[in-house]
Backbone of each chain as ProteinMPNN parsed JSONL, in Angstrom:
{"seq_chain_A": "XXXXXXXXXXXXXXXXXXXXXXXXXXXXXXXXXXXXXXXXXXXXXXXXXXXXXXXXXXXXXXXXXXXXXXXXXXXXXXXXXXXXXXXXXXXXXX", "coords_chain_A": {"N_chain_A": [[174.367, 91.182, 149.668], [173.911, 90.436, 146.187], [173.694, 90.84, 142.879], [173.372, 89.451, 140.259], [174.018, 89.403, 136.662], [172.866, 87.779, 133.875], [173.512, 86.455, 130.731], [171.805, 84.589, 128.416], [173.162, 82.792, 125.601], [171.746, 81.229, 122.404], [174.154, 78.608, 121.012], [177.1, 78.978, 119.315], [176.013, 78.106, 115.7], [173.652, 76.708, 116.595], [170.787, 76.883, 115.14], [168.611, 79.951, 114.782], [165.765, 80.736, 114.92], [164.403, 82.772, 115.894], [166.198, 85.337, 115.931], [166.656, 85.309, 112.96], [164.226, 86.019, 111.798], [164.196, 88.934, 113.191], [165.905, 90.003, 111.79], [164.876, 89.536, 108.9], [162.708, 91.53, 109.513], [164.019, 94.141, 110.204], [165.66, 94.638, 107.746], [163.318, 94.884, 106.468], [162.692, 96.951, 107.097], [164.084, 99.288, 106.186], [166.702, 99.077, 107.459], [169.422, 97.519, 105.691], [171.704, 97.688, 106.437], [172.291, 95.591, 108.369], [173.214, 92.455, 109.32], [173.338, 90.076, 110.722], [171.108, 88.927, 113.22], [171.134, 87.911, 116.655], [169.222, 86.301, 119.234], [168.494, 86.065, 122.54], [168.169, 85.479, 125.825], [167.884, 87.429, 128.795], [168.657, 87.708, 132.087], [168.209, 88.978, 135.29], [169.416, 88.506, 138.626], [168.657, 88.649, 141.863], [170.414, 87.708, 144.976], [171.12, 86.776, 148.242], [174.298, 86.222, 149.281], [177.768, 85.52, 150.855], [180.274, 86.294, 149.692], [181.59, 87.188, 146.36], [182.195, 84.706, 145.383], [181.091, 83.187, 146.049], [178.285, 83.765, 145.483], [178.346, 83.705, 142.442], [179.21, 80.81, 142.218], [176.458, 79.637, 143.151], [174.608, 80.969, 141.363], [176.001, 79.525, 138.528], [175.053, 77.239, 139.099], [172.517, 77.258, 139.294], [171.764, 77.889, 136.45], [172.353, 75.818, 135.235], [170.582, 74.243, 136.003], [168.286, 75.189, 136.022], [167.835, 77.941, 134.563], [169.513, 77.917, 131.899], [169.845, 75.671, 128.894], [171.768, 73.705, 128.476], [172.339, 71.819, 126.409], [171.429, 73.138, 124.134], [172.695, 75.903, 124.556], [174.63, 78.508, 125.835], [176.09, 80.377, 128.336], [177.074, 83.294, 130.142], [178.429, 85.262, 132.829], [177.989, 87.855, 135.135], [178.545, 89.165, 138.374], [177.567, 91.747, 140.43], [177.92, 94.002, 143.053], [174.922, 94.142, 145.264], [172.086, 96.165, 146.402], [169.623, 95.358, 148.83], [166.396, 94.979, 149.383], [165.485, 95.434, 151.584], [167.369, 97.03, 153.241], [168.982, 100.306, 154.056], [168.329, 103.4, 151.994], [170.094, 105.523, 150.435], [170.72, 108.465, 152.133], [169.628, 111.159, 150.539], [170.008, 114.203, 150.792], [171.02, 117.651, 150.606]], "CA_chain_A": [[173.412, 91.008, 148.558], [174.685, 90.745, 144.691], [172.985, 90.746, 141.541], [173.921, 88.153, 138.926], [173.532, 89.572, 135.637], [173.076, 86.591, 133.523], [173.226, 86.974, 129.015], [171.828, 83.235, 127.822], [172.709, 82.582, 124.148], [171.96, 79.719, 121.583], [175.568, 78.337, 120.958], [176.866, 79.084, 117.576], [175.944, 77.059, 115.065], [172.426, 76.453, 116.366], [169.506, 77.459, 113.884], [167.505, 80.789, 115.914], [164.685, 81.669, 114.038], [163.631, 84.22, 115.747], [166.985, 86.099, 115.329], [166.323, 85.625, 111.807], [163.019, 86.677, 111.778], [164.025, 90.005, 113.53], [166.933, 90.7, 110.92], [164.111, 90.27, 108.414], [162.059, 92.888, 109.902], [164.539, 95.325, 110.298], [166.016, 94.652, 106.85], [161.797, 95.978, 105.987], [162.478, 99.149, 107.801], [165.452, 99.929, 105.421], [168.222, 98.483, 107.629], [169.769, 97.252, 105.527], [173.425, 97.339, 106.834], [171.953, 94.377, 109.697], [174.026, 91.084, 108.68], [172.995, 88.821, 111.168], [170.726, 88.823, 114.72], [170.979, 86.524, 117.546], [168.332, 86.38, 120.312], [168.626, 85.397, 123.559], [167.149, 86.06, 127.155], [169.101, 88.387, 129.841], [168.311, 87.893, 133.545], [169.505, 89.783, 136.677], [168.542, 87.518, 139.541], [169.675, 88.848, 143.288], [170.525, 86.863, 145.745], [172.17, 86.771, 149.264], [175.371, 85.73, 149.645], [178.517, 86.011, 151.415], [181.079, 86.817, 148.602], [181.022, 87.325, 145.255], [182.58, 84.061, 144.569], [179.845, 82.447, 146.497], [177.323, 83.75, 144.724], [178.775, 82.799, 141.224], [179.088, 79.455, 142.592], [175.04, 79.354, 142.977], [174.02, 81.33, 139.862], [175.844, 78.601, 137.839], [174.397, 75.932, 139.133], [170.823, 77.379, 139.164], [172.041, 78.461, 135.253], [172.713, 74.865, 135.085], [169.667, 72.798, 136.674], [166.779, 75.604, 135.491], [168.053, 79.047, 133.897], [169.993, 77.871, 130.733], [169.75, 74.636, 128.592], [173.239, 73.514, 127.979], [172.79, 71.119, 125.003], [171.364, 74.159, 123.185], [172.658, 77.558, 125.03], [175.668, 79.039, 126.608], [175.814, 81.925, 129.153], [177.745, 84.727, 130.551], [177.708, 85.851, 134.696], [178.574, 89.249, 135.773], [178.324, 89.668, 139.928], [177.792, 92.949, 141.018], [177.26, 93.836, 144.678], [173.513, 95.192, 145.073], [171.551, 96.525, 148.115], [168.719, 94.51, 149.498], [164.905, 95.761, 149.559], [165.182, 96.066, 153.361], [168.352, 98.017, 153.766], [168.219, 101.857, 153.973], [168.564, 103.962, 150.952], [171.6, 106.787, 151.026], [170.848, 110.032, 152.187], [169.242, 112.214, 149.241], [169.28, 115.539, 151.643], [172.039, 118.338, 150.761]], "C_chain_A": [[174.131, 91.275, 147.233], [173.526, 90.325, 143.642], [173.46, 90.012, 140.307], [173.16, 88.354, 137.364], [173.593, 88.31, 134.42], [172.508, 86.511, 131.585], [173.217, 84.698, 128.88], [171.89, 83.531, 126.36], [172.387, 81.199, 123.649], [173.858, 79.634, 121.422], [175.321, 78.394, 119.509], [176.852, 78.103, 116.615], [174.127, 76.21, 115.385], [171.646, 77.453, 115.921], [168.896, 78.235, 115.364], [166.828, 81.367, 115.06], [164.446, 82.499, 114.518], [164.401, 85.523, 115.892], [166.729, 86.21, 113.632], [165.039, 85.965, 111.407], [163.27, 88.174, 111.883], [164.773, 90.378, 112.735], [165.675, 90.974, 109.657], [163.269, 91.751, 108.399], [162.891, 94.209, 109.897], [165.178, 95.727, 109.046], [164.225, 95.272, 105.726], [161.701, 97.19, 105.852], [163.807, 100.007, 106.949], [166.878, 99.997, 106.356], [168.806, 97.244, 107.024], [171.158, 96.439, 105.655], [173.768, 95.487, 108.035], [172.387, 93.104, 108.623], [173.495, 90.147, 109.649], [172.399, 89.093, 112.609], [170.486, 87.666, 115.232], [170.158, 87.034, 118.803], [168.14, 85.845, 121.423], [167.93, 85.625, 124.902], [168.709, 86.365, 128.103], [168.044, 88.043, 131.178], [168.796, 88.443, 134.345], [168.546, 88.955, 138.287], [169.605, 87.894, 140.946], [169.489, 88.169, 144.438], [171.512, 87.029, 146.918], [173.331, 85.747, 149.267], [176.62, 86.392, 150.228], [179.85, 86.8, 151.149], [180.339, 86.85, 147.366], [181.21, 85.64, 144.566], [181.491, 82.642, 144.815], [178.688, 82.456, 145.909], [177.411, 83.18, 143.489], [178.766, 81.345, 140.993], [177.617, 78.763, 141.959], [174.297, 79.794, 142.155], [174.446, 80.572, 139.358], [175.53, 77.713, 137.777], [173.004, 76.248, 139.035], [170.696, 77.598, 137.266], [171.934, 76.408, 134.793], [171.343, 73.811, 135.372], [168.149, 73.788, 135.757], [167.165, 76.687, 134.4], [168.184, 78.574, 132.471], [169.373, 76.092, 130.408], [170.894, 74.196, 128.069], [173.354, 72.561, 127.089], [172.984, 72.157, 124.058], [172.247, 75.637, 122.843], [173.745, 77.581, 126.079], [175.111, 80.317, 127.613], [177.009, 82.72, 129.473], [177.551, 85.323, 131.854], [178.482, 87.107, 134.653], [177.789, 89.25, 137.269], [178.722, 90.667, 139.9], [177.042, 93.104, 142.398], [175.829, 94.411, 144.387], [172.879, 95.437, 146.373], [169.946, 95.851, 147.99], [167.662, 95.21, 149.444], [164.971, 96.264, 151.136], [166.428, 96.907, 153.864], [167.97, 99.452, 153.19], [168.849, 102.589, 152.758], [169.527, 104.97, 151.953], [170.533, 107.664, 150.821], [170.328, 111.069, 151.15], [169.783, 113.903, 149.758], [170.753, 116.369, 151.422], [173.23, 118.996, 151.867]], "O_chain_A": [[174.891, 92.239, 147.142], [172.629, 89.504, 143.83], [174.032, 90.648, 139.422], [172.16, 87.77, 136.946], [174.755, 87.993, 134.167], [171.322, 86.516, 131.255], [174.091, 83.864, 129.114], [171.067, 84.255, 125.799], [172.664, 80.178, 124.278], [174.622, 80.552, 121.719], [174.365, 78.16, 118.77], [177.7, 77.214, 116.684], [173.57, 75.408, 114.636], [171.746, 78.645, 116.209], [168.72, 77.733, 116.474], [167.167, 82.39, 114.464], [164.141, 83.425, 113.766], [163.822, 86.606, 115.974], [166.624, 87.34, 113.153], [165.034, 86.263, 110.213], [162.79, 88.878, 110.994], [164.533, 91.58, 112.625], [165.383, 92.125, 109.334], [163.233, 92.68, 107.591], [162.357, 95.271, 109.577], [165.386, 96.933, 108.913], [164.169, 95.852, 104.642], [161.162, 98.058, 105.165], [164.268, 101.123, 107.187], [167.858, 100.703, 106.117], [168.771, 96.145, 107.578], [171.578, 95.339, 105.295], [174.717, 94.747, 108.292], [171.983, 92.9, 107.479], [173.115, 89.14, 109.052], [173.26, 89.552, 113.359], [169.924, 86.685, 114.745], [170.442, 88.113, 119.324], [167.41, 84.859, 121.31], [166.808, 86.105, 124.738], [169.852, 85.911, 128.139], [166.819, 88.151, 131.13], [170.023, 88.526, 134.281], [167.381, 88.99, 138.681], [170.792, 87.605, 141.101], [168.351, 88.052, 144.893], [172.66, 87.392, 146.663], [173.145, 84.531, 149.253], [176.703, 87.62, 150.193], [180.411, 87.604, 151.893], [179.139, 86.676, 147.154], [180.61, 85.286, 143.551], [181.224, 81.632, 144.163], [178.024, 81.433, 145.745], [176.693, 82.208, 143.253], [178.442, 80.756, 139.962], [177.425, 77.969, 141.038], [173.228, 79.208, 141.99], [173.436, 79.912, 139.114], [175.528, 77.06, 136.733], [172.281, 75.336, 138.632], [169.578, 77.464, 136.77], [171.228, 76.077, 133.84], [171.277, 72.682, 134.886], [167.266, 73.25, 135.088], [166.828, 76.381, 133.257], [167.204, 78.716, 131.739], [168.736, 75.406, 131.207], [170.941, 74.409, 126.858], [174.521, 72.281, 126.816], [173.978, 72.341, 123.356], [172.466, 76.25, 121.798], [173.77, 76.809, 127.038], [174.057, 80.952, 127.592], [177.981, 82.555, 128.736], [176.49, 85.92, 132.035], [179.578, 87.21, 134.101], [176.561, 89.326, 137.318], [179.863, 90.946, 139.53], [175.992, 92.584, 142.775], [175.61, 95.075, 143.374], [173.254, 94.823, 147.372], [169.276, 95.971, 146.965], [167.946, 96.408, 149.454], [164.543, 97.306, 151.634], [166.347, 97.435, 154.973], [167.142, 99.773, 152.337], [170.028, 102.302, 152.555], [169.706, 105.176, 153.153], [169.725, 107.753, 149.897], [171.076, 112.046, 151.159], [169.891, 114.736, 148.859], [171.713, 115.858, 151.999], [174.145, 119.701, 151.442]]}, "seq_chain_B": "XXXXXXXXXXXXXXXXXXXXXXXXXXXXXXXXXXXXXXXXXXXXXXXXXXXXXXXXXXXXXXXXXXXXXXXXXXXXXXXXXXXXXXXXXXXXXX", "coords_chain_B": {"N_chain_B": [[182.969, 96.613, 110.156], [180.616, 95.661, 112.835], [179.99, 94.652, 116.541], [176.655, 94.681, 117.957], [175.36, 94.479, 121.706], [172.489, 94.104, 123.24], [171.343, 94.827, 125.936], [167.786, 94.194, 126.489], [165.298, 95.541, 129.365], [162.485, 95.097, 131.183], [160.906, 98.649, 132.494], [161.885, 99.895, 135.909], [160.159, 98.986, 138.273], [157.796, 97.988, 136.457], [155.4, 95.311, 136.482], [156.843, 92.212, 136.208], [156.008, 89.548, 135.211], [157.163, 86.871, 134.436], [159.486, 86.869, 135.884], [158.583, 86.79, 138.062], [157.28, 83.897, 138.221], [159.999, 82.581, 137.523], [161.635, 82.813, 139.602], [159.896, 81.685, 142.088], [160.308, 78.976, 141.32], [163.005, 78.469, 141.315], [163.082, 79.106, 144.134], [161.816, 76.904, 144.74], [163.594, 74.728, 144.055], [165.051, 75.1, 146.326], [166.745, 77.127, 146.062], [166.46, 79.388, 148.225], [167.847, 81.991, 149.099], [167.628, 83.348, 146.74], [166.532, 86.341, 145.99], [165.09, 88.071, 144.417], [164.081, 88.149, 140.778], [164.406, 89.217, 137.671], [163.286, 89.295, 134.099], [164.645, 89.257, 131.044], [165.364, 90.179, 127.828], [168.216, 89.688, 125.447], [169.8, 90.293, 122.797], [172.06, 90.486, 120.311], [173.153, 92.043, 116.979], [174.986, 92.266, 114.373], [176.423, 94.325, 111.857], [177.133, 96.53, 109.305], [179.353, 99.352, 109.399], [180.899, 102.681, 109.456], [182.185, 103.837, 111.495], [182.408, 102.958, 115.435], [180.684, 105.605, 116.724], [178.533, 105.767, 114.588], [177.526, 103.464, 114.197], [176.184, 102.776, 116.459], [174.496, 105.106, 116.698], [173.044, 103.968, 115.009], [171.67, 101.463, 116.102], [170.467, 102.107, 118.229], [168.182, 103.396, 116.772], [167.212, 101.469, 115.664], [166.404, 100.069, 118.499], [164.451, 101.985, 119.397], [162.713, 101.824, 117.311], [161.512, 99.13, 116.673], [162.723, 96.807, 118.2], [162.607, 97.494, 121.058], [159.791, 98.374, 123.194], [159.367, 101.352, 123.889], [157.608, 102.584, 126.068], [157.341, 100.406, 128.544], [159.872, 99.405, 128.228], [163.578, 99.648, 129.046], [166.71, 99.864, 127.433], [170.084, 98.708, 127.154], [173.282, 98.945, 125.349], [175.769, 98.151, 123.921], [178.588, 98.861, 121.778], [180.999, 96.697, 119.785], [183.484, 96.128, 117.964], [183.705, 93.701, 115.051], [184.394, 90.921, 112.851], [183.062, 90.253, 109.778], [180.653, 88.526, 107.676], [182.257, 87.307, 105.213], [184.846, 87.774, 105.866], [187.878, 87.252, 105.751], [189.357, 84.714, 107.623], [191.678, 84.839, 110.696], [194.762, 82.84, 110.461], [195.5, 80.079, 111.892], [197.934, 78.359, 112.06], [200.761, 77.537, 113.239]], "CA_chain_B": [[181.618, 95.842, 111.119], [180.061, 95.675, 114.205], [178.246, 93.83, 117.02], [175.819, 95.301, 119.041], [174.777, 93.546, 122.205], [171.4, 94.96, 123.446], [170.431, 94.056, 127.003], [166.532, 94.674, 127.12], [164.634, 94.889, 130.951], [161.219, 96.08, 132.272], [161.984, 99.405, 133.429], [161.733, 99.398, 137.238], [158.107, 98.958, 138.801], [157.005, 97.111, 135.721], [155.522, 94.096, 136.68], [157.359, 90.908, 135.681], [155.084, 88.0, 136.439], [157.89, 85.659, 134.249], [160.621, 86.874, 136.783], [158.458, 85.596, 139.324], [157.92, 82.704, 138.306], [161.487, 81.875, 137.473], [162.024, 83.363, 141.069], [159.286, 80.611, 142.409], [160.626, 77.844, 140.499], [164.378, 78.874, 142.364], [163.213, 78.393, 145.901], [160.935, 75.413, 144.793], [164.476, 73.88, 143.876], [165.953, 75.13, 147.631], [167.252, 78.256, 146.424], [165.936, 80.073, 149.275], [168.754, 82.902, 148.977], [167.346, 84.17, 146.024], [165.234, 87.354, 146.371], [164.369, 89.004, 142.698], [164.71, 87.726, 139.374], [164.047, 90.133, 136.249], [163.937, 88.642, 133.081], [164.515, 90.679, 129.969], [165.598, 89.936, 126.069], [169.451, 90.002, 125.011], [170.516, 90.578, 120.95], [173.313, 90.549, 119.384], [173.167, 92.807, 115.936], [175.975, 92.42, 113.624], [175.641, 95.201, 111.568], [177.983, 97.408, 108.714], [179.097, 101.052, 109.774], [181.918, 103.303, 109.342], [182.582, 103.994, 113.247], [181.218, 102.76, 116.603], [179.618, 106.052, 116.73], [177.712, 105.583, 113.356], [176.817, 101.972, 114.415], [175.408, 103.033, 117.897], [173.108, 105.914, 116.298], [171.631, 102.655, 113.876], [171.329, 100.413, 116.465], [169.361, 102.83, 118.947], [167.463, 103.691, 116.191], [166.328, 100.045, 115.92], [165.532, 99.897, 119.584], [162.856, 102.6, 119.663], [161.027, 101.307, 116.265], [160.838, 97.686, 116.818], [163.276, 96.157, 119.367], [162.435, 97.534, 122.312], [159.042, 98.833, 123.934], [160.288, 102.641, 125.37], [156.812, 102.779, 126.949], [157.502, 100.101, 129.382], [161.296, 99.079, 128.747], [164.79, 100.221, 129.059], [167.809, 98.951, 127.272], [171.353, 99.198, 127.281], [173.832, 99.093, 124.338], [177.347, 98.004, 123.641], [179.022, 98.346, 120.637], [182.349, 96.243, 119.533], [184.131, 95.129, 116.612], [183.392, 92.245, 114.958], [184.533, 90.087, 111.97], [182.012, 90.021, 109.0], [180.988, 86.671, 107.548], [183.198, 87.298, 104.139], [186.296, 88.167, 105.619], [189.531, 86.19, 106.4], [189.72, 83.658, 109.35], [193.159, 84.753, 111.207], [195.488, 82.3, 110.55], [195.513, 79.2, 112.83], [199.307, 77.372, 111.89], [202.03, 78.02, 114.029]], "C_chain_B": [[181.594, 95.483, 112.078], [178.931, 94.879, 115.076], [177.682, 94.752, 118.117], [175.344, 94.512, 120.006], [174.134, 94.583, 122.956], [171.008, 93.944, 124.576], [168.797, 95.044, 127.038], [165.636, 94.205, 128.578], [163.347, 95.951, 130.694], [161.517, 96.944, 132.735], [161.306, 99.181, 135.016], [160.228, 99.779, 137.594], [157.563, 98.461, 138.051], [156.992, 95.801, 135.979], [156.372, 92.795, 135.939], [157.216, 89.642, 136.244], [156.367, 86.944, 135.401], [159.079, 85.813, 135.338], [159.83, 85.787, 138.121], [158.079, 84.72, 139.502], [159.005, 81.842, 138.143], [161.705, 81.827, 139.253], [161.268, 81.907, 141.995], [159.591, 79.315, 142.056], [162.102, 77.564, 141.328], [164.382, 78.457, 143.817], [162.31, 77.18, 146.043], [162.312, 74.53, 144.321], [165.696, 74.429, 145.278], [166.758, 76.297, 147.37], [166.659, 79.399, 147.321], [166.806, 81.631, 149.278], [168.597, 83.892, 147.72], [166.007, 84.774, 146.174], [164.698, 88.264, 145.301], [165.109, 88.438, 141.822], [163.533, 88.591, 138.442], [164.394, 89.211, 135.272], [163.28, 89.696, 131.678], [164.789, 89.846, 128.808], [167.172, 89.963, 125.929], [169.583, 89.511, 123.533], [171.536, 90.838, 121.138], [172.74, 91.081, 117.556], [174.809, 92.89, 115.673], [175.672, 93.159, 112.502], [177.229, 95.666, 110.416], [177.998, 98.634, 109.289], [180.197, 100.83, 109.563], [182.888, 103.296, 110.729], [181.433, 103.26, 113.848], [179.973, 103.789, 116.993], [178.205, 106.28, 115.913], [176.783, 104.262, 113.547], [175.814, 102.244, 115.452], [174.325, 103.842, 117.601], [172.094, 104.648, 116.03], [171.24, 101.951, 114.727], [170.011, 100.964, 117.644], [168.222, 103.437, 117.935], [166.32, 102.597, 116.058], [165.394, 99.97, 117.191], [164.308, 100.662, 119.557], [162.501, 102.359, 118.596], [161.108, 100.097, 116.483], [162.235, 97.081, 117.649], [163.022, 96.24, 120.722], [160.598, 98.579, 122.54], [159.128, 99.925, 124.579], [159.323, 102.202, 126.448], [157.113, 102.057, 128.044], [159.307, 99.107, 129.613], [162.255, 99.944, 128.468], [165.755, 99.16, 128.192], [168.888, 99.494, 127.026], [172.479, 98.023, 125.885], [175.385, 99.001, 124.803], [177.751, 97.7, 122.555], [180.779, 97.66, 120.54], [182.289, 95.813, 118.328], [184.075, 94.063, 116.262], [183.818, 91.772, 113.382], [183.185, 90.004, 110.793], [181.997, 88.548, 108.637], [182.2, 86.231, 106.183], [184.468, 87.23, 104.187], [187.433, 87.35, 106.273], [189.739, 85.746, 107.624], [191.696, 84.257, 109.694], [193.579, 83.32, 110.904], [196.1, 81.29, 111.753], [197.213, 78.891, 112.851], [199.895, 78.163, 112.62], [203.206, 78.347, 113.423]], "O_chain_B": [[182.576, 94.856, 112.474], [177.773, 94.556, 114.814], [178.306, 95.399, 118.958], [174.738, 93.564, 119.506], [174.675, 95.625, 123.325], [170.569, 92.8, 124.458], [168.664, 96.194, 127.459], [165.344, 93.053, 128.898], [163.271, 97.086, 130.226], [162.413, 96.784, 133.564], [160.37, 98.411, 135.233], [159.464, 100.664, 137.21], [156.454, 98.153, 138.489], [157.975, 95.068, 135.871], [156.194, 92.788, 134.721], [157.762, 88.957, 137.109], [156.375, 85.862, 135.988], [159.632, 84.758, 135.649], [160.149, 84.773, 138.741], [158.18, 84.232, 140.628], [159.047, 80.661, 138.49], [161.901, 80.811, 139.92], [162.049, 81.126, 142.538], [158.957, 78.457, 142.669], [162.265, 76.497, 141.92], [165.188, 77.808, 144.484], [162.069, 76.576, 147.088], [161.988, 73.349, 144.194], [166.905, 74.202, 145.23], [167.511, 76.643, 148.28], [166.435, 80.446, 146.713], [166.021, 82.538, 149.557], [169.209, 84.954, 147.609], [164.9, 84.272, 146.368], [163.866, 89.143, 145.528], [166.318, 88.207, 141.853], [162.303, 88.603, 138.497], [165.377, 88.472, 135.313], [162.288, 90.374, 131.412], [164.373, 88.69, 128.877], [167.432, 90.7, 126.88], [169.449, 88.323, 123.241], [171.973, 91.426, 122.127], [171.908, 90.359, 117.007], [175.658, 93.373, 116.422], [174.63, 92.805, 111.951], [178.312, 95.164, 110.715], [176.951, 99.133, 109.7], [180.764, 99.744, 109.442], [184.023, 102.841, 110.871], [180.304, 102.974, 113.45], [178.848, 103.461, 117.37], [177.154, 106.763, 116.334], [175.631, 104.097, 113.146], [174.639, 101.926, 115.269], [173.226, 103.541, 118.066], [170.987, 104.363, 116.485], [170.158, 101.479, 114.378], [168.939, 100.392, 117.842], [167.294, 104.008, 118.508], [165.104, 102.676, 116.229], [164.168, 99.861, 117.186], [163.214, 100.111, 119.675], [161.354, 102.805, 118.617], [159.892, 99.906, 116.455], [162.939, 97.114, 116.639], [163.158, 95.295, 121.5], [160.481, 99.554, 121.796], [159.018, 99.856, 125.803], [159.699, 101.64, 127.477], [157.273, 102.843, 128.977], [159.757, 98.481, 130.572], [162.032, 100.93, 127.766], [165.628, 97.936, 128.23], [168.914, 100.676, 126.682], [172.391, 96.817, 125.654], [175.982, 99.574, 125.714], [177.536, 96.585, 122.082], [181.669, 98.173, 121.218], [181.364, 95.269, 117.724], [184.385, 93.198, 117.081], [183.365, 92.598, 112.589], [182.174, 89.541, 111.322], [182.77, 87.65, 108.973], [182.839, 85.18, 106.14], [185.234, 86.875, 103.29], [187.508, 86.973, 107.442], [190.253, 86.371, 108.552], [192.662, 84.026, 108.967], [192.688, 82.494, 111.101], [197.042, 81.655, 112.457], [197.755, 79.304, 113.876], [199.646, 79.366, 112.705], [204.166, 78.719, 114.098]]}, "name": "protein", "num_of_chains": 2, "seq": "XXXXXXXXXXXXXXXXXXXXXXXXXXXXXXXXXXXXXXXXXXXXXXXXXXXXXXXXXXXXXXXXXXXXXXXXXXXXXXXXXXXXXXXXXXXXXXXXXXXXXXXXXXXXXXXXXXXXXXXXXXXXXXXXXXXXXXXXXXXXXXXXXXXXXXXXXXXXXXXXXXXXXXXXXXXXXXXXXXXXXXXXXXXX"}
């Protein structure tokens, strides 16, 4: 089982209002020092597979057909192993 | 100057009816192998400070007044170095 942490951005150079929206707002609250926010969506989506390189495989293509929009938006994968709902938790007991 | 990249999630046990429909949408396209999808927020904050540790106070400061939700989310913080928009492109020519 692995976990596919997955950072979608706009690609640079496309207009994100609602990064600039939120720089407004925070430039309200007296942050000033804030130069520029970009806004994007983070997923962690786990999935069985047999490696890691297997999984990567099938997160970019699911990144590719539904997750991301690749005219607009780039991404970013991180695989990390993860444990399954049905396998047994470690040991708590001293 | 500095970027901040801010992964925001649901903390755990908070429902996330958009995870599951991404998640539903996944094995309605034959991903059958996928078994949880979370879906959260990711920023980027480019920001002025002195140090990373000066930047990291401001930017967690942001999260709990208007970026993030404590009550029902978590988020996680990375600060790095970053280029302002004023200052000198490195030098492309060979």
């Amino acid at each position: 089982m692995y976990l596919a942490k997955i950072e979608i951005m706009l690609k640079p150079g496309v207009l994100d209002p609602q990064g600039a929206t939120v720089r407004e707002a925070l430039h309200a609250l007296n942050y000033s020092s804030v130069e520029e926010v970009r806004v994007g969506k983070y997923l962690e989506v786990k999935l069985a597979a047999n490696d890691p390189a297997e999984a990567r495989r099938a997160v970019e293509e699911m990144c590719a057909r539904l997750l991301a929009n690749p005219v607009i938006e780039e991404y970013r994968l991180e695989i990390v192993p993860a444990r399954g709902t049905g396998e047994a938790e470690p040991c708590a007991l001293g």
